[in-house]
C-alpha positions as CSV (number, residue, x, y, z in Angstrom):
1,X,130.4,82.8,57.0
2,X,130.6,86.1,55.0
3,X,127.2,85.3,53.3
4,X,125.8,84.2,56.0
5,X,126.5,87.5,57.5
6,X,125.1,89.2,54.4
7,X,121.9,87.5,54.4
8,X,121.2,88.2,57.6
9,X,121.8,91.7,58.1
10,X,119.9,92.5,54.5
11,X,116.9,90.3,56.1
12,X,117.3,93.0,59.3
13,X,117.3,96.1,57.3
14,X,115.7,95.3,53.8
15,X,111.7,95.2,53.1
16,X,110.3,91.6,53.1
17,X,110.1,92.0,49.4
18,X,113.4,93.1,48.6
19,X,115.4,90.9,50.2
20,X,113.2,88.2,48.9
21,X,114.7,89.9,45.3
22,X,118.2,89.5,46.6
23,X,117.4,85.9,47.8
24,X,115.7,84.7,44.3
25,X,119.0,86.4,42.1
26,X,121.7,85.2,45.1
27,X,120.0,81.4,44.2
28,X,120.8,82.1,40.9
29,X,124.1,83.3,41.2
30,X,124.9,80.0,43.9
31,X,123.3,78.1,40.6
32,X,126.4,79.9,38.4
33,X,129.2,78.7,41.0
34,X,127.8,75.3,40.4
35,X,129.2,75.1,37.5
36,X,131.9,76.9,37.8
37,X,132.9,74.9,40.6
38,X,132.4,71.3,38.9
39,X,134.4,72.7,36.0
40,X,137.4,74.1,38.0
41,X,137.2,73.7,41.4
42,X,136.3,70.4,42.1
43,X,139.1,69.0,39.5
44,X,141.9,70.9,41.0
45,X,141.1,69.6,43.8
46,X,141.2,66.3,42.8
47,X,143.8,66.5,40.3
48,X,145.8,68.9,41.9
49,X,147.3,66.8,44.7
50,X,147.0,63.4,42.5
51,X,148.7,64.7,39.5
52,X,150.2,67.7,39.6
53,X,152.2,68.5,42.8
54,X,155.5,68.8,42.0
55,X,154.5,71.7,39.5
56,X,151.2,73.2,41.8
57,X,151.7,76.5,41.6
58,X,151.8,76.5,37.6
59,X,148.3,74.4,37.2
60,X,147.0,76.9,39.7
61,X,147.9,79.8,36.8
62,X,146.7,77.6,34.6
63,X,142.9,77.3,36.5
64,X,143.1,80.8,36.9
65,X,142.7,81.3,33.5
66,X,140.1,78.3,33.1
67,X,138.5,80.8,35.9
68,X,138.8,84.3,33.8
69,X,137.1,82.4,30.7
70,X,134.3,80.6,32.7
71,X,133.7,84.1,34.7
72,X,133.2,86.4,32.0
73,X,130.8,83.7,30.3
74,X,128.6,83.6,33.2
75,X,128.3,87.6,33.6
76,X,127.6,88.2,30.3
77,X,124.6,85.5,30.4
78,X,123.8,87.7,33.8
79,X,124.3,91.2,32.1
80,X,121.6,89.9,29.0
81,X,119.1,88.3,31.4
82,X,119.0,91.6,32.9
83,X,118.9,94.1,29.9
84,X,116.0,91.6,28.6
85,X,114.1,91.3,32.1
86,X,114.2,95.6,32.0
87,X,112.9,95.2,28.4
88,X,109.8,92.9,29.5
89,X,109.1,95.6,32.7
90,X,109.8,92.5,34.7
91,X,110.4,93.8,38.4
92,X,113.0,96.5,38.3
93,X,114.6,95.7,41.7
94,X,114.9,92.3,40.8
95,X,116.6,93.4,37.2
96,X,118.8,95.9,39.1
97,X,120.0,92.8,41.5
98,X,120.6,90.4,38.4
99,X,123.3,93.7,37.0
100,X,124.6,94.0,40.3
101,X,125.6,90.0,40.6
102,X,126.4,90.1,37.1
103,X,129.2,92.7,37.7
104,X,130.0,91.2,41.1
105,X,130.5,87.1,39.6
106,X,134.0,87.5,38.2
107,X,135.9,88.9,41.4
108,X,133.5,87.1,43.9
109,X,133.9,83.7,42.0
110,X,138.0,84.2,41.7
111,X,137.9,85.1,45.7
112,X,136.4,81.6,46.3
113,X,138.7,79.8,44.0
114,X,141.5,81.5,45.8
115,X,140.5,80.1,48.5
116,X,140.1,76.7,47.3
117,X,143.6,77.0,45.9
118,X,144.6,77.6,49.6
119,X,143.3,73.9,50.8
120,X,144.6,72.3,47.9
121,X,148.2,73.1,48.8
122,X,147.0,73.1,52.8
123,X,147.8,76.6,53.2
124,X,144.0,77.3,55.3
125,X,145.1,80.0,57.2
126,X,145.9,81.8,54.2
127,X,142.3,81.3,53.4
128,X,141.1,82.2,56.9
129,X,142.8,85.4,56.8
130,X,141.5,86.3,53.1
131,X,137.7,85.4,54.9
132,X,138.5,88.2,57.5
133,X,139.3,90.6,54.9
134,X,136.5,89.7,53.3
135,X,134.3,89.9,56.4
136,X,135.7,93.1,57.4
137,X,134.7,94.8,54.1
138,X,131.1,93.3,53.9
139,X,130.5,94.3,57.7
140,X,131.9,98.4,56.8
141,X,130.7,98.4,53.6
142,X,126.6,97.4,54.3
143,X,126.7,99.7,57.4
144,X,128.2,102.5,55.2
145,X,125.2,101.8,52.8
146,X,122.4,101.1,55.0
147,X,123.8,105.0,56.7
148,X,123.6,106.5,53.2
149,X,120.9,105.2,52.4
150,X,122.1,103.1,49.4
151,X,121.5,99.7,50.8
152,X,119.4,97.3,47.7
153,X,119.6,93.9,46.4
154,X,122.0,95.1,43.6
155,X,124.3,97.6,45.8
156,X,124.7,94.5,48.1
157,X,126.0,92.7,45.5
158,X,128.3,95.0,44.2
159,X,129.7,95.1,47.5
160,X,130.5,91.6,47.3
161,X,132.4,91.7,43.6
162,X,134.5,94.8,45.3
163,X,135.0,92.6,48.7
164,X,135.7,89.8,47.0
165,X,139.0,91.6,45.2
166,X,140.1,92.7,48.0
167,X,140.3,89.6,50.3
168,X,142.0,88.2,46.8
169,X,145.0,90.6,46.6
170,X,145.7,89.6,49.9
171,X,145.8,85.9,49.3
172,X,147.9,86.0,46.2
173,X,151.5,86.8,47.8
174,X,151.4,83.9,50.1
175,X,150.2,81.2,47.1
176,X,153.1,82.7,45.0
177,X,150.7,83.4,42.6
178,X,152.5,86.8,41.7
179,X,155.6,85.7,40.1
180,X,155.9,84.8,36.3
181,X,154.0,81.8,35.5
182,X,155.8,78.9,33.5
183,X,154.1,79.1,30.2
184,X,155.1,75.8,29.3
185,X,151.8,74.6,31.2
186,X,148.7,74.8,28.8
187,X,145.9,76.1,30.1
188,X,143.8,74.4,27.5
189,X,145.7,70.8,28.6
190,X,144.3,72.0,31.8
191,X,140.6,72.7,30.7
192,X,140.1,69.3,29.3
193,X,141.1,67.7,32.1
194,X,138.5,69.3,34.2
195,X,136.0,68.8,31.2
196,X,136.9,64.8,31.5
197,X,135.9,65.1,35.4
198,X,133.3,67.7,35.2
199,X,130.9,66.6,32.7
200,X,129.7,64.4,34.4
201,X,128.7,66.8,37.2
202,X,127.2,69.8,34.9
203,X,123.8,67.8,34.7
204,X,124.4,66.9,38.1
205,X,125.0,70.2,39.0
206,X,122.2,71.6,37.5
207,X,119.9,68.3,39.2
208,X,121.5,69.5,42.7
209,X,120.0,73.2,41.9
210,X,116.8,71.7,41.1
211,X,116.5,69.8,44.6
212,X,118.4,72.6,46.9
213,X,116.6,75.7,44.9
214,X,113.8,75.0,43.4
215,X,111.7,76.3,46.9
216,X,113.0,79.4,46.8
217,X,111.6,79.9,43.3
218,X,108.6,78.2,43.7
219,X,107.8,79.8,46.8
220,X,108.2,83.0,44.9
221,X,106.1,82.2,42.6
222,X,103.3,81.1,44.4
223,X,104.0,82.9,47.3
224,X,105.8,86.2,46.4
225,X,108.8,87.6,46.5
226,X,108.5,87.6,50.4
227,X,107.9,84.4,50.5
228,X,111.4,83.7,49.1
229,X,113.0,86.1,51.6
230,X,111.1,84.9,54.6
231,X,112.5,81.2,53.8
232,X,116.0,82.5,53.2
233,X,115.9,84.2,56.0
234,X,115.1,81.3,58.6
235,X,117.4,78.7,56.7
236,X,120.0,81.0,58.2
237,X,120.8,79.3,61.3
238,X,121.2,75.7,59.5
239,X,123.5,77.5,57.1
240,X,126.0,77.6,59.7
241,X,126.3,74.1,59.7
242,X,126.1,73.4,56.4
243,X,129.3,75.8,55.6
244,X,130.8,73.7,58.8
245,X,130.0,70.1,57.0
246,X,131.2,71.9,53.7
247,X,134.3,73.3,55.1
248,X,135.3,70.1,56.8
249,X,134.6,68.0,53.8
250,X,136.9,70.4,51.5
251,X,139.6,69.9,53.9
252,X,139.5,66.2,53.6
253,X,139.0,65.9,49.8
254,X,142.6,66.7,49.0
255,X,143.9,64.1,51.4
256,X,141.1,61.5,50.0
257,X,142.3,62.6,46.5
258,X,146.3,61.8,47.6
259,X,145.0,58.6,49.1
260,X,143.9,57.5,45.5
261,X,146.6,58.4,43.8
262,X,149.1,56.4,45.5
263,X,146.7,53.2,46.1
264,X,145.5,53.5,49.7
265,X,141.6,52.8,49.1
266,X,141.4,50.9,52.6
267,X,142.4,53.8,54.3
268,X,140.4,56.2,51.8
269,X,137.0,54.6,52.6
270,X,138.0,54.7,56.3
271,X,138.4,58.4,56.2
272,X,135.1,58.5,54.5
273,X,133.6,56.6,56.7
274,X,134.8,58.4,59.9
275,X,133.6,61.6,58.7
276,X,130.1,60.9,57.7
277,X,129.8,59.3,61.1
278,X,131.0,62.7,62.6
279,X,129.4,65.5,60.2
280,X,126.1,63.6,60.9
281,X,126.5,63.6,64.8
282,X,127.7,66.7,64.9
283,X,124.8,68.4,62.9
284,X,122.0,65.9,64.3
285,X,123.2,67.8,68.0
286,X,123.5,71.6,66.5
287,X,119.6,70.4,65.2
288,X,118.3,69.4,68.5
289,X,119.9,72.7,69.8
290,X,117.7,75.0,67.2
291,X,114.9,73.0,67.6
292,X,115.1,73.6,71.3
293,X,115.7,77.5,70.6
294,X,114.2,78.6,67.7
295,X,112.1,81.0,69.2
296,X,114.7,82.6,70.9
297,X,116.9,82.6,68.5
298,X,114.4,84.3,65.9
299,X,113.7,87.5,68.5
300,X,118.2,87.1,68.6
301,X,118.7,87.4,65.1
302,X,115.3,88.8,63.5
303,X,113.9,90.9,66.3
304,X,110.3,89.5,65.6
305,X,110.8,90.2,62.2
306,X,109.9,86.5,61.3
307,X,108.2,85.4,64.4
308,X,105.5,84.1,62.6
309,X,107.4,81.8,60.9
310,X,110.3,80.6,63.6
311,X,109.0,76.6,63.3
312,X,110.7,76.7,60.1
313,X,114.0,77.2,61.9
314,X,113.7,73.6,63.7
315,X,112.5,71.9,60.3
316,X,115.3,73.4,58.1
317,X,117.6,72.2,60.8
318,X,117.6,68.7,58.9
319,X,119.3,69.6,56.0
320,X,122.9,69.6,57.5
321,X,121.8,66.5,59.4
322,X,121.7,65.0,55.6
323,X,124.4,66.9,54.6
324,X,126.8,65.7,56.7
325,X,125.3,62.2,55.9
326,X,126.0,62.5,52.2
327,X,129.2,64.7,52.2
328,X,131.7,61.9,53.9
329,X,130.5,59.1,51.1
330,X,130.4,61.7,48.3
331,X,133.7,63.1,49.1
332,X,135.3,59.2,48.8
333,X,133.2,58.5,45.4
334,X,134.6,61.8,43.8
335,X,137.9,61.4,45.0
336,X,137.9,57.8,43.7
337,X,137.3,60.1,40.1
338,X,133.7,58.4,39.8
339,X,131.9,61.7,39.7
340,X,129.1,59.9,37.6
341,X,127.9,59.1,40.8
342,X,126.6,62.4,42.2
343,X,124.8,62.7,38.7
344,X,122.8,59.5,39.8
345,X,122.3,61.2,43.8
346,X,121.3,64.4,41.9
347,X,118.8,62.6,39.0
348,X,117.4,60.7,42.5
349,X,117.1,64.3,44.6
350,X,116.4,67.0,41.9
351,X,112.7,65.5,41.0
352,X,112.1,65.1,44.4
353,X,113.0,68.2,45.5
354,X,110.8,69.9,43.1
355,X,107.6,67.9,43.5
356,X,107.6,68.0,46.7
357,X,108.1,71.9,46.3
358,X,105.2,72.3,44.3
359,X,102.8,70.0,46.1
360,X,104.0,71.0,49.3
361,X,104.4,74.4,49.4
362,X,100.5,74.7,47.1
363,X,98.8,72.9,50.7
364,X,101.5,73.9,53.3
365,X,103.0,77.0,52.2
366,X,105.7,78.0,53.9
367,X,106.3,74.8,56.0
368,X,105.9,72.8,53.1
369,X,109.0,74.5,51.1
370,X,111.0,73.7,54.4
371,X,109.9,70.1,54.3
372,X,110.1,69.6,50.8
373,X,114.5,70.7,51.3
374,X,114.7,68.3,54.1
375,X,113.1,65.7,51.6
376,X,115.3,66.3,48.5
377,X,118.5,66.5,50.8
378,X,117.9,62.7,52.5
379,X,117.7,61.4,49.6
380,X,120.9,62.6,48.2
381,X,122.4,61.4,51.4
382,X,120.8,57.5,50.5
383,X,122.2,57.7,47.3
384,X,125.6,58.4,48.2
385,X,125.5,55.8,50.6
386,X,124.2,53.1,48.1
387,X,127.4,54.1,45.8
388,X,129.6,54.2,48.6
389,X,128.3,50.5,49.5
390,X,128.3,49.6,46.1
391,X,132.0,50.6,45.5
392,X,133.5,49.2,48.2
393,X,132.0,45.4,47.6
394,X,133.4,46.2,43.9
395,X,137.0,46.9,45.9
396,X,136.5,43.8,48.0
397,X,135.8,41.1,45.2
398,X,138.6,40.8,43.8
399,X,140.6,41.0,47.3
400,X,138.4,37.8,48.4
401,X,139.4,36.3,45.5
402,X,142.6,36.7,45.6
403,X,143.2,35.2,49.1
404,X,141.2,32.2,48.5
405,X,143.8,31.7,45.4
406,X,146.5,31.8,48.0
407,X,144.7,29.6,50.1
408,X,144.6,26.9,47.6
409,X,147.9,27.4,46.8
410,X,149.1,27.2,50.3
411,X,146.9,23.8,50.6
């Protein structure tokens, strides 16, 4: 809810054209955490509970270093795309955000898998209370700036990196993460392992950022740098319920994963089942309610700012809808350690996503960017369900078989 936060008070206080700077590099920087989650979030999650809980707290040390290598990778990619966008005179508020997220990545990217660490060994409120730290420094630190006058793309940033370190300090005590590791757990044992999971979801990964934020690009591009912040800016209100359906799904990914490991696949798919069925309701009503109030709502949290454009609200409410759709499926296929899967959702969803970006957003503009998301996100949301079909007659096969064996023998 943090970012959420941040994004909308920078779309308050920020030009139309810088915070469509801040929205273009923040795209990038969710495009980083991709990666970075695939390759060490996602497999400690899965792994985690399956394979390693009698010694969790060591393979958490261990990830924390996966995390240190991974992080300082990604900045320094940030901190030369930067240098060389200043030495091309490309857009120095745009460079100047690109330094500030490259600085910010390694502590921001370490709060979050902190806080995954939290779920994994169901320690949420842990988590919760590291969110409220890191809420309570965001909401002092951009009034402080916006006073002084300091507030930008890249000092928002910064305040995120510094944020992020705080809320982590405070997590680390209660995950016993400050005692003396066991060194007898190799954190390069621990890399492949993720590396065995997580290729398969790098070019998925980079497919999902193709489908989810390729607008945002495009429609700076075409549009401007506005453009990009005016979309940003009214996808607010759905983001809310896409960090609920994302939330909710983390929670239940651990207990999927454990259902695995010790053979319970009936009950696995029926926990999959039971939360698509509910993330889907649940968005589909917190749609109709934007749709209903999206004018309001605008003047609420814009002040007229984007009044112009407060239809986009009701259209970019769909996205959860398919979210939640894909995310109780996807959750099952990935804890079933067939992460191959959302490759095949995300090679389905990324060309989508961007053709319809293009073709859209060149006659429709604006509207067509919003209808081009809703479009790249329901198909993901097939996808998963076709694998997630597919799967489960592979489960049942062999089952069927097996009874009619007994039934002949029993004849």
């Amino acid at each position: 809810m943090a970012g959420l936060l941040i994004s909308l008070l920078l779309a308050r206080w920020l030009s139309a054209e810088s915070y469509g700077a801040f929205a273009v590099i923040y795209a990038t920087v969710l495009f980083l955490f991709g990666f970075h989650s695939v390759l060490i979030l996602e497999p400690m999650s899965v792994f985690g509970p399956a394979s390693h809980a009698d010694q969790i707290t060591d393979y958490m040390f261990a990830q924390a270093r996966v995390h240190a290598i991974a992080a300082a990778v990604l900045s320094g990619a940030m901190l030369v795309t930067g240098v060389a966008m200043i030495r091309f005179g490309i857009h120095r508020e745009l460079a100047a955000a690109v330094w500030g997220a490259a600085l910010a990545i390694p502590f921001l990217f370490f709060a979050w898998l902190v806080r995954r660490m939290c779920y994994v060994i169901h320690r949420p409120s842990v988590a919760v209370r590291g969110s409220a730290i890191y809420l309570l420094m965001i909401v002092i630190g951009l009034a402080a700036m916006r006073a002084g006058g300091w507030l930008s793309p890249c000092s928002a940033f910064l305040l995120m990196g510094v944020a992020g370190l705080l809320s982590v300090l405070w997590m680390l005590q209660p995950l016993g993460l400050l005692r003396t590791p066991n060194k007898d757990f190799s954190w390069s044992s621990v890399w492949r392992q993720n590396w065995s999971y997580g290729k398969w979801l790098v070019a998925s990964t980079a497919l999902f950022s193709v489908a989810s934020q390729a607008q945002t690009y495009v429609a700076a591009a075409m549009v401007g740098l506005s453009a990009a912040g005016i979309l940003r800016a009214t996808m607010i209100p759905s983001l809310v319920m896409t960090q609920i359906v994302t939330a909710t799904a983390l929670l239940v990914l651990p207990s999927m994963a454990a259902d695995y490991g010790n053979g319970r696949i009936s009950q696995l798919r029926k926990k999959a089942v039971l939360c698509t069925i509910s993330l889907t309701a649940i968005a589909a009503v917190y749609a109709g309610i934007l749709a209903a109030f999206s004018q309001p709502l605008e003047r609420l949290l814009f002040g007229n700012k984007f009044a112009a454009y407060a239809a986009l609200i009701s259209i970019l409410a769909l996205v959860p809808v398919c979210n939640g759709f894909a995310l109780g499926f996807g959750m099952a296929v990935r804890a079933s350690q067939k992460p191959h899967y959302d490759l095949i959702a995300n090679a389905v969803s990324a060309p989508v996503g961007l053709v319809t970006a293009l073709v859209f957003i060149h006659f429709w503009g604006l509207t067509g960017a919003a209808v081009s998301l809703v479009s790249a996100s329901a198909c993901y949301g097939l996808v998963f369900c076709w694998a997630f079909l597919r799967d489960g007659r592979r489960v049942s096969a062999p089952l069927v078989s097996a009874c009619a064996g007994v039934g002949r023998a029993d004849g």
